[in-house]
Every structure is written in structure tokens, then in C-alpha cells.
C-alpha positions as CSV (number, residue, x, y, z in Angstrom):
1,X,-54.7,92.7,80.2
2,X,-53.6,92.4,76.7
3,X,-57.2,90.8,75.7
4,X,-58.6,94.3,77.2
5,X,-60.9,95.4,73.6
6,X,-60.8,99.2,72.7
7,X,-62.9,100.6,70.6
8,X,-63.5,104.4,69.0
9,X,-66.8,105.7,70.3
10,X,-66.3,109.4,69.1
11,X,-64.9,111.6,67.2
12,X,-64.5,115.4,66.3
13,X,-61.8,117.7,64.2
14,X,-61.4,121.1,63.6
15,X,-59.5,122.2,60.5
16,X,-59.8,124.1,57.0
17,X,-63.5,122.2,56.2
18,X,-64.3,123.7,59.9
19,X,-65.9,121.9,62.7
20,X,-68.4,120.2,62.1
21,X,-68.2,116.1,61.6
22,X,-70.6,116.2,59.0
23,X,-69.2,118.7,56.8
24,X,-65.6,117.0,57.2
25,X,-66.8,114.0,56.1
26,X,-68.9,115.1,53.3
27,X,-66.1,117.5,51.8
28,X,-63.4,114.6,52.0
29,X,-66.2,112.3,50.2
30,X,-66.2,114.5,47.7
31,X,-62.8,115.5,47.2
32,X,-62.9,119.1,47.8
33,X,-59.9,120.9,48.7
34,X,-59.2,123.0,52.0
35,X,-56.0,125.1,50.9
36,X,-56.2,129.0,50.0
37,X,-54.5,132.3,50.2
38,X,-53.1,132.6,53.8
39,X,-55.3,135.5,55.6
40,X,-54.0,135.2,59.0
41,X,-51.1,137.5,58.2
42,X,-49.8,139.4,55.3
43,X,-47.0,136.7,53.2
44,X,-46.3,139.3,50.3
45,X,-42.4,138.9,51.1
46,X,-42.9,135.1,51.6
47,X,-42.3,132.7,49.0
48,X,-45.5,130.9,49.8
49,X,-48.5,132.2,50.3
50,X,-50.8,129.2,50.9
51,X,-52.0,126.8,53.2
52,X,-55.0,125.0,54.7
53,X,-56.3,127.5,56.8
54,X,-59.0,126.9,59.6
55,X,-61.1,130.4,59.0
56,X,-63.4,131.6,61.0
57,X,-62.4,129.8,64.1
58,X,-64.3,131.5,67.2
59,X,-63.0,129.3,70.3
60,X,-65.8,131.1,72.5
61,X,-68.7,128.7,70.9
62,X,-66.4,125.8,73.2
63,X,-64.2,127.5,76.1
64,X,-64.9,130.4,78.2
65,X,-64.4,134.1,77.2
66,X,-61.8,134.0,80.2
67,X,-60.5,130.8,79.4
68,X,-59.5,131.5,75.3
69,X,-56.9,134.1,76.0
70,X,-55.1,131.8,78.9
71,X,-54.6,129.7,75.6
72,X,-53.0,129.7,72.3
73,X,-54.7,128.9,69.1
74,X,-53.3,125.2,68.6
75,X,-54.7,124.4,72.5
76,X,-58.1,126.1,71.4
77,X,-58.1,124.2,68.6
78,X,-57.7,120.9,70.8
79,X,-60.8,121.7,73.9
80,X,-62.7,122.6,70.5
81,X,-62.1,119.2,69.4
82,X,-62.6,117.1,72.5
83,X,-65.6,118.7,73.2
84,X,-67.1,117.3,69.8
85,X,-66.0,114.0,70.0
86,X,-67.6,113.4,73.7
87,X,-70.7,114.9,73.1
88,X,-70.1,113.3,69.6
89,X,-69.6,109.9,71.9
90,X,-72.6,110.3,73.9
91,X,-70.4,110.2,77.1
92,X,-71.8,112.1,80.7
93,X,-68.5,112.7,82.1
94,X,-70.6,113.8,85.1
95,X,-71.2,110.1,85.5
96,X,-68.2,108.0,85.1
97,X,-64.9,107.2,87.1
98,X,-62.9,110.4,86.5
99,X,-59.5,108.3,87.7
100,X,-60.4,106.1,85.1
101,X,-60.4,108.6,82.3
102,X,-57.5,110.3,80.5
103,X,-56.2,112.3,78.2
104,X,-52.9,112.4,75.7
105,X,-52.8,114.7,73.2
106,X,-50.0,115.6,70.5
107,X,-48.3,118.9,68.9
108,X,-45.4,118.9,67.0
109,X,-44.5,122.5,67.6
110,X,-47.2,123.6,70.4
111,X,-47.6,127.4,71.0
112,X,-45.6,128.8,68.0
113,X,-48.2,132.0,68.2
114,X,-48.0,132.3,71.5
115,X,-43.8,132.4,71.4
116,X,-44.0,134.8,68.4
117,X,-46.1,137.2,70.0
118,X,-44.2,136.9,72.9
119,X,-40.6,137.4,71.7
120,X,-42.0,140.9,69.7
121,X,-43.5,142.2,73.0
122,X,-39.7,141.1,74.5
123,X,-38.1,143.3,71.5
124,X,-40.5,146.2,71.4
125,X,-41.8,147.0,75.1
126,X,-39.0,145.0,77.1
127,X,-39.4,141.7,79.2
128,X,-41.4,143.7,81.7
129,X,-44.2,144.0,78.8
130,X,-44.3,139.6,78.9
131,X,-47.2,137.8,79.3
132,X,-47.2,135.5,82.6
133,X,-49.4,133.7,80.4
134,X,-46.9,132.7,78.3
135,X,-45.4,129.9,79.4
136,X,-48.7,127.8,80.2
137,X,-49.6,128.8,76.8
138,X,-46.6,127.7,74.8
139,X,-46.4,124.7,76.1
140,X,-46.6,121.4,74.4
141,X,-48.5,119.6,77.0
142,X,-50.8,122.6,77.4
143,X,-53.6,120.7,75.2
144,X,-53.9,117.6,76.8
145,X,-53.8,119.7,80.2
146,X,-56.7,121.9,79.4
147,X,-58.5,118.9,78.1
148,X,-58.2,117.4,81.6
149,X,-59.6,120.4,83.6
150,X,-62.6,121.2,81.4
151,X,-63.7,117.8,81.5
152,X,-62.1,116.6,85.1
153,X,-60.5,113.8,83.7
154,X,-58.1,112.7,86.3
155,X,-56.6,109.5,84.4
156,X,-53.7,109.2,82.6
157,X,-52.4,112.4,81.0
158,X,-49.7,113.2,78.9
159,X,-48.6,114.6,75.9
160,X,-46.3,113.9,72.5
161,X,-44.2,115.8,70.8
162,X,-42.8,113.5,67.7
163,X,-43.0,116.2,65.3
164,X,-45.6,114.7,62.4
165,X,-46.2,111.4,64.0
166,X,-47.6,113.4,67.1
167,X,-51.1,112.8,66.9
168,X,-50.4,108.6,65.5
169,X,-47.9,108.4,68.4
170,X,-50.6,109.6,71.1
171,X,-53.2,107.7,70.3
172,X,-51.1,104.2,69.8
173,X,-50.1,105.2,73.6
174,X,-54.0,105.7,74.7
175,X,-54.8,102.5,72.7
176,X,-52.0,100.7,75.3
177,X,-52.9,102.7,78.4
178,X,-56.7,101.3,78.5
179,X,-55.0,97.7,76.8
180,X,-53.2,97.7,80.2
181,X,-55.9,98.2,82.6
182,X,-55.1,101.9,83.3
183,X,-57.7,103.7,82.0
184,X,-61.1,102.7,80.5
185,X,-61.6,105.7,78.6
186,X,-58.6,108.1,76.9
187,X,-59.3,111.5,74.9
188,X,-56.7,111.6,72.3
189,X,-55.2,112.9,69.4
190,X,-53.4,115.8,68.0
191,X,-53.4,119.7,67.5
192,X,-51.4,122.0,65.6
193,X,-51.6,125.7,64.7
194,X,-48.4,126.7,63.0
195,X,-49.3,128.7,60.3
196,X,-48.0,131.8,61.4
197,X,-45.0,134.0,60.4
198,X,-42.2,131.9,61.8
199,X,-44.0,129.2,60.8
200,X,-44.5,129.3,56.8
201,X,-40.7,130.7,56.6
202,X,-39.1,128.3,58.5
203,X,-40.6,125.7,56.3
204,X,-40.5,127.6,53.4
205,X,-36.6,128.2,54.0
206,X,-36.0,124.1,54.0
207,X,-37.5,124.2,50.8
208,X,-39.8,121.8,52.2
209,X,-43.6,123.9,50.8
210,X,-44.9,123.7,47.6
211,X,-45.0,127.4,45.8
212,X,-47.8,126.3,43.9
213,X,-49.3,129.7,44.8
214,X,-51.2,130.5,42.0
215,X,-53.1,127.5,41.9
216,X,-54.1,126.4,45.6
217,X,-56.3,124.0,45.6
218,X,-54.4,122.2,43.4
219,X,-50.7,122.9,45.3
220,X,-50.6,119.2,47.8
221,X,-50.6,116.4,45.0
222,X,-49.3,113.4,46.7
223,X,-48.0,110.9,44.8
224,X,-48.2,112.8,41.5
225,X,-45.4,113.6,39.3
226,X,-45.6,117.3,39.3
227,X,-45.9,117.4,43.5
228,X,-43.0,119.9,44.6
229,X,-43.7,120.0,48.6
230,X,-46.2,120.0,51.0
231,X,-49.0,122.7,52.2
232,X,-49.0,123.7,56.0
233,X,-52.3,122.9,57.6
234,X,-53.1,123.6,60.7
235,X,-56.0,122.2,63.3
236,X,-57.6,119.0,65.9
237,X,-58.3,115.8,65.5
238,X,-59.3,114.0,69.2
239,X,-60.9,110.9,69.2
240,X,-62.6,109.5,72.2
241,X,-61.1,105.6,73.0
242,X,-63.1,103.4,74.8
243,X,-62.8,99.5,76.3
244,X,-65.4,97.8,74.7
245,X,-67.3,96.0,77.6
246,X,-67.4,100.0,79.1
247,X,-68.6,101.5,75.5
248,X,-71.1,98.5,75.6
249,X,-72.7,98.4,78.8
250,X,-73.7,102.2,77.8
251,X,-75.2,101.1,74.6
252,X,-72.5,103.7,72.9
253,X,-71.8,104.1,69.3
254,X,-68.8,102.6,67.8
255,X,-67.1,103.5,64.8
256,X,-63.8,101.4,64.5
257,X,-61.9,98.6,67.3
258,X,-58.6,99.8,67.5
259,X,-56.3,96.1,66.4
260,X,-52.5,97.5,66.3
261,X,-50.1,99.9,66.9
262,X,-45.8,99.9,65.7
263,X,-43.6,102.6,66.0
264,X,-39.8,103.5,64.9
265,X,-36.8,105.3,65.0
266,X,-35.2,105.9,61.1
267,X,-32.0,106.1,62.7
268,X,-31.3,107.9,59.5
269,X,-31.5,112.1,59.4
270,X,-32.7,114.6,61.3
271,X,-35.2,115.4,58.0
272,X,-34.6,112.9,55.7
273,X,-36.4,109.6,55.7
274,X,-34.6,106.6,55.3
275,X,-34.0,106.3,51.8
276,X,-35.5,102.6,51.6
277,X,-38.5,103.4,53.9
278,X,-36.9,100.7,56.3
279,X,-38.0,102.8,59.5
280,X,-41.6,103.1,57.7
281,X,-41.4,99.6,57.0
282,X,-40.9,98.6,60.3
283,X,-43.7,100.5,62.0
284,X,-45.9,99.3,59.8
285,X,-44.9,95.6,60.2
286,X,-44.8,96.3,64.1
287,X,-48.6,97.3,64.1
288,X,-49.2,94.0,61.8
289,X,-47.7,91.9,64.3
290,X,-49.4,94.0,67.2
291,X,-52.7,93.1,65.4
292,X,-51.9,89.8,64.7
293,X,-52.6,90.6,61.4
294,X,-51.4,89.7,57.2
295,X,-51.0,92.0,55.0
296,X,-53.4,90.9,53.1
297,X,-56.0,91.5,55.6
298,X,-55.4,95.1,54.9
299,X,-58.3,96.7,53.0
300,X,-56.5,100.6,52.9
301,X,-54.3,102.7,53.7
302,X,-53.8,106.0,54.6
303,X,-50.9,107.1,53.8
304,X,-48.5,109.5,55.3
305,X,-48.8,110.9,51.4
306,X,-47.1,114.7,52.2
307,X,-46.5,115.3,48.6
308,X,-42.9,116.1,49.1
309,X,-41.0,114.6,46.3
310,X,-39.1,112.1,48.9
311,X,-41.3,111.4,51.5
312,X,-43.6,109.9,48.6
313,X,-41.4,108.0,46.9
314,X,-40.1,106.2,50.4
315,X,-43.1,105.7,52.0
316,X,-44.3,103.8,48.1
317,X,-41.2,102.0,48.6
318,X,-42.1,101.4,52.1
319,X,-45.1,99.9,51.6
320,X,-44.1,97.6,48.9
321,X,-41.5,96.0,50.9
322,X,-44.1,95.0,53.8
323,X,-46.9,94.2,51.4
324,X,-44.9,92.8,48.5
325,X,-47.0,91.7,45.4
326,X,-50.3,92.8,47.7
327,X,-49.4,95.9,47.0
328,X,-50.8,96.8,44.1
329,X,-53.9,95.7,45.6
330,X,-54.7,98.0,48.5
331,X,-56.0,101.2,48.0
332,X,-54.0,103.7,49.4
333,X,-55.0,107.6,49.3
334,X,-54.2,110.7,51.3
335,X,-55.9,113.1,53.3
336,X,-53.6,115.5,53.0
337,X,-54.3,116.1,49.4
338,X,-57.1,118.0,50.7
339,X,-56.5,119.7,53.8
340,X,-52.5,119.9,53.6
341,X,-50.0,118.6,56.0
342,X,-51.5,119.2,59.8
343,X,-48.1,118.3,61.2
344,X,-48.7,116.7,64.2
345,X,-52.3,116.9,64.6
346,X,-52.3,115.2,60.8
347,X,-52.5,111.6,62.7
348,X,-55.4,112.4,65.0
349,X,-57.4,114.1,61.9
350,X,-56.0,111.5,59.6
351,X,-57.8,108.7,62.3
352,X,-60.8,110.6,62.3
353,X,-61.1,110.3,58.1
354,X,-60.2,106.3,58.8
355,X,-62.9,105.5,61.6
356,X,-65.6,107.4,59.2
357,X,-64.1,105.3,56.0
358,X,-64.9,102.1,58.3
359,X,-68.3,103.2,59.4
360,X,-69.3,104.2,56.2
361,X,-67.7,101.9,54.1
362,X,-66.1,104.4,52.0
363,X,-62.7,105.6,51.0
364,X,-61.7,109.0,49.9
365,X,-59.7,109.9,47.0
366,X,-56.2,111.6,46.7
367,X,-57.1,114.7,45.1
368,X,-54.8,117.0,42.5
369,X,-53.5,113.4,40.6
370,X,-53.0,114.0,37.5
371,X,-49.3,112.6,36.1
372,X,-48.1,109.1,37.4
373,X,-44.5,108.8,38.5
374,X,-43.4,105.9,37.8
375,X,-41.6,105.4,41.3
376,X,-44.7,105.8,42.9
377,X,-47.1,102.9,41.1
378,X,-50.0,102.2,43.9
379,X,-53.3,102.2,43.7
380,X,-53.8,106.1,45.0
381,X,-57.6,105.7,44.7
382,X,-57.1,109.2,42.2
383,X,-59.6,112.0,42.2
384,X,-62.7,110.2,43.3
385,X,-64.3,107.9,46.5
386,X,-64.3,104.8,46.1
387,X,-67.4,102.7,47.7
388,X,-66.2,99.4,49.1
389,X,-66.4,97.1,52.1
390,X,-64.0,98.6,54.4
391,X,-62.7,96.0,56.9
392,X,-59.4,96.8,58.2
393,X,-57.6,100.0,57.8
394,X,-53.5,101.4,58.6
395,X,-52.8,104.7,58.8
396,X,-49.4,106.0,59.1
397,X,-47.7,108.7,60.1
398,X,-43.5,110.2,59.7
399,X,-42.0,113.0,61.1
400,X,-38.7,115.2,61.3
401,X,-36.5,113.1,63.7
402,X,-37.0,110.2,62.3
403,X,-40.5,108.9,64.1
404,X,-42.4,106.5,62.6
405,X,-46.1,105.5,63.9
406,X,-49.1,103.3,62.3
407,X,-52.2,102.4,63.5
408,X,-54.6,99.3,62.6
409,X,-58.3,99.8,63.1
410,X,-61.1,97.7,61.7
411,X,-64.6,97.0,61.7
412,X,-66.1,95.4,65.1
413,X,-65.4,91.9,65.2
């Protein structure tokens, strides 16, 4: 089944640009920024006090009245999602083979609101004073779930929980499931909604969050000298996988071919990527081979790019050992210079930005680059879009743990 085609025939996100595909792609075009004060709670004894916020979020416009307070914000976030990309794709789900269609979806953290709220009710009002809600609605798996009943989607249906590889990891697994045979159509992605109390500290205490505070737009600099951590983002990005000869016979849209997928396991530190990039090397080498791909058939690549001061530096050295002398002439930029570090719905948003750069022939900038280091010498694509042909495209994504994940998409052949 491996010469089973699959293709992206929609697409749809929610995060700090809002919901609409339009909007997200015109704001990444032009390299706005997504990050602000943090208004969902009151961080005046945090350290931080910034993050890419999605504001005004009202899940009712996609999920029952009922139906939103059975489920926590990151598994909103995800049916809000999904229900762009299909009616994005153009799909009647009344009319296709509901045992042929599936859904995996991943979190790195899941119901982190849901648990809070939860465990103050437990403290202040005893366990009698729980939700029985709360269980379905801290679960990881509770996206990918939901997804399924609103839309019926019998299929495969899972979910992944690889910290900020999620949302890479579950769609390389969709991509397989139809390349198998077992599905002709997969819903997938990533969600996250961790900016919450718990949330900002527990990051804030690894030292892993820039404190850029009084300057947020300008706080996630990947690649830039002056970067001193990563901004919390939070939000969906589900993209509707399709076997070509299916997407075809329907006369659907399609935005990308999906061409490769590699994972792998640092073996390394808990937090800490390899110090070579050898893990990030290897995944993206695996999705190369998976593609049956060069390098040098690469037009882009969107990085990982957290603007941590390690993570940056690795993945650089990363992709110079795969690429070697080709290197230096990809473009590489990140997305999360704009919207901050989505943690494991970054990979399913991330996708998103890369099947629009394809379509549209297009790449977005890394934003807030100002100072070269001189350990991290790529061609960042600084400040501005770049028009080009866009052919071929890897994204990648790392996360706590150790997980690596890339994806190859390209232009239809």
C-alpha cells in the first residue's frame, strides 16, 4: 500500500491571529507578531507576563452551548479547528464511508485548566465539590475523541502525547494510517491551551520563558543573538489528510502531497537536546529517506526555531550536518517568532503555515532578528516574506523527552 498518495485537502487553526485562515495567513505574510500581556489571569507575582494569547475565543460559534462546558479550552480549541478545515476541505461527511475516516490529534499537556480548576475546588469545597466532568475533560485523548463524535468519524482514532512534537508526531501517524490502506481520510493535528497559572510558572521556574516583558512583540527571536527563551502559545492546528484518487474523484482542493515522515528518540535528557542535534538529525534524515528525497531537493524549512538559547543552536547544528554545504542555501524561518511556542499543537499549526507557503508560493519571515550569532549562520529568511517557487518543504518539530518528528510535503507531482 506504500504507493497509496495522500494529499492535504484542508486546513484550519485557531491561535493568537484568531480563527480565521485568511487572517492567519495574511498576518504571518506580513510578519506581525501574536504575543502580548497575558489577560487570562492576573501574573503580577510571575516573572513573565507574556504570551501568544488566543483572545476572544467564543467556542459556542463551533460546539454546542451544552457541549463547551463538557470540554476544556485546549479540546475547544481542537472541534474549533476541525470544523474549519472540513468545511475548509469542501468534505460532506454526511456522504462518505465513516469507517474509512479518522482522527488523531496531539497535546502535549491536554486539560492543564481543567486539572487546575479541579484541584482548587478539591482544596476549597472538598472532593465532593469535583466535577464528574473532569476526567473526560483532562484527558489527552479528549480532542481527537470529540472530533470523532461531532463529525461520526468511526476510523482510526488516537491521540499523541510527545510533548512539542505532538502535533508533527500525529500527523506523520495519519500520513501512514491512509499510506496503509486503513483509512482514506484522517483529521489531524494538534491542540494546546496551557497558558494558565500552573502553566506560565512551571515553565517560567525551568528558566525555559523569555522575560522580555516589556517589549512583547519583540520577546520570541529565534535564531537571534539576544533570544533568552521561548513565549508560551497556546491553540489548533488540524489539517484534513486525504488519499489522492479519494480527494480527486471529488474534484477537492489540494494544498500540499504529504512525501515523508522520520522520527527519533535523543536518547539524551529529559530537557536537553542532544548537544550535536544527532536525534534532530536523524529525524530529519529519516523523513528524507521516507520521501525518497536529497537534500537538495529541499526548498525550506520550518524550523523547530523556539528561540531558546540551546534549542537554536542544536537544531542550526542539526541541520548542517544533514544538509552539509546546502545549507546555507535553504531558507529556513520560524513560525514561532510570531505566535510563540504552541507546544504540542506548534506542529499541526506550524503544517498549516507550510501547506499555505506551498500553495502560495511564499515563505514567511522569522520576525524580531536583529543580531546574528555566529553559531547560528543560516539563511533565517529575517524580518520579511520571501516570494519564491516553493516545491518541497520539512518542517520539524522537538520536544521534552527527547522526541523528534519531521515532515516532507511538496507541491503536487
Amino acid at each position: 500500500m506504500d504507493n497509496r498518495r495522500i494529499v492535504i485537502t484542508g486546513v484550519g487553526t485557531v491561535t493568537a491571529f484568531g480563527t480565521e485562515k485568511q487572517a492567519f495567513w495574511s498576518a504571518l505574510c506580513e510578519g506581525k507578531s501574536g504575543v502580548s500581556t497575558i489577560t487570562s489571569f492576573d501574573s503580577t507575582v510571575f516573572d513573565v507576563h507574556i504570551a501568544g494569547e488566543v483572545k476572544g475565543f467564543e467556542p459556542e460559534k463551533w460546539i454546542d452551548r451544552k457541549q463547551t462546558r463538557r470540554l476544556d479550552r485546549f479540546a475547544q480549541f481542537a472541534v474549533a479547528a476541525a470544523v474549519e478545515a472540513i468545511r475548509d476541505s469542501g468534505l460532506d461527511v454526511s456522504k462518505i464511508d465513516s469507517t474509512r475516516a479518522g482522527v488523531i490529534v496531539g497535546s502535549g499537556i491536554g486539560g492543564l485548566t481543567e486539572i487546575e480548576t479541579q484541584h482548587c475546588m478539591l482544596l476549597t469545597k472538598g472532593p465532593s465539590k469535583i466535577s464528574p466532568f473532569m476526567i473526560p475533560k483532562l484527558m489527552v485523548n479528549a480532542a481527537a475523541g470529540q472530533i470523532s463524535i461531532t463529525f461520526g468519524l468511526k476510523g482510526p482514532n488516537s491521540a499523541v502525547a510527545t510533548a512539542c512534537a505532538s502535533g508533527t508526531n500525529a500527523i506523520g501517524d495519519a500520513f501512514k494510517v491512509i499510506q496503509r490502506g486503513e483509512a482514506d481520510i484522517m483529521v489531524s493535528g494538534g491542540s494546546e491551551a496551557a497558558i494558565t497559572p500552573m502553566g506560565v510558572g512551571g515553565f517560567a521556574q525551568m528558566k525555559a520563558l523569555s522575560r522580555r516583558n516589556d517589549a512583547p512583540e519583540k520577546a520570541s527571536r529565534p535564531f537571534d543573538r539576544d533570544r533568552d527563551g521561548f513565549v508560551m502559545g497556546e491553540g489548533a492546528g488540524i489539517l484534513i489528510l486525504e488519499e489522492y484518487e479519494h480527494a480527486k474523484r471529488r474534484g477537492a482542493q489540494i494544498y500540499a502531497e504529504l512525501l515523508g515522515y522520520g522520527m527519533s528518540g535523543d536518547g539524551c535528557h529529559i530537557t536537553a537536546p542532544d548537544p550535536e542535534g544527532r536525534g534532530a538529525a536523524q529525524s530529519m534524515k529519516d523523513a528524507l529517506r521516507d520521501a525518497g528525497l536529497n537534500p537538495e531537493d529541499i526548498t525550506y524549512i520550518n524550523a523547530h526555531g523556539t528561540s531558546t538559547p540551546l534549542n537554536d543552536v542544536v537544531e542550526t547544528r542539526g541541520i548542517k550536518s544533514v544538509f552539509n554545504t546546502y545549507a546555507r542555501k535553504v531558507a529556513v524561518s520560524s513560525t514561532k517568532s510570531m505566535l510563540g511556542h504552541l507546544l504540542g499543537a506548534s506542529g499541526g499549526v506550524e503544517m498549516v503555515a507550510c501547506a499555505l507557503m506551498v500553495k502560495n508560493d511564499l515563505i514567511h519571515p522569522t520576525i524580531n532578528y536583529e543580531t546574528p550569532d555566529p553559531e547560528c549562520d543560516l539563511d533565517y529568511v529575517p524580518n520579511a516574506s520571501r516570494q519564491m517557487t516553493v516545491n518541497r518543504v520539512m518542517s520539524n518539530s522537538f520536544g521534552f523527552g527527547g522526541h523528534n518528528a519531521t515532515l516532507i510535503i511538496g507541491k503536487l507531482r
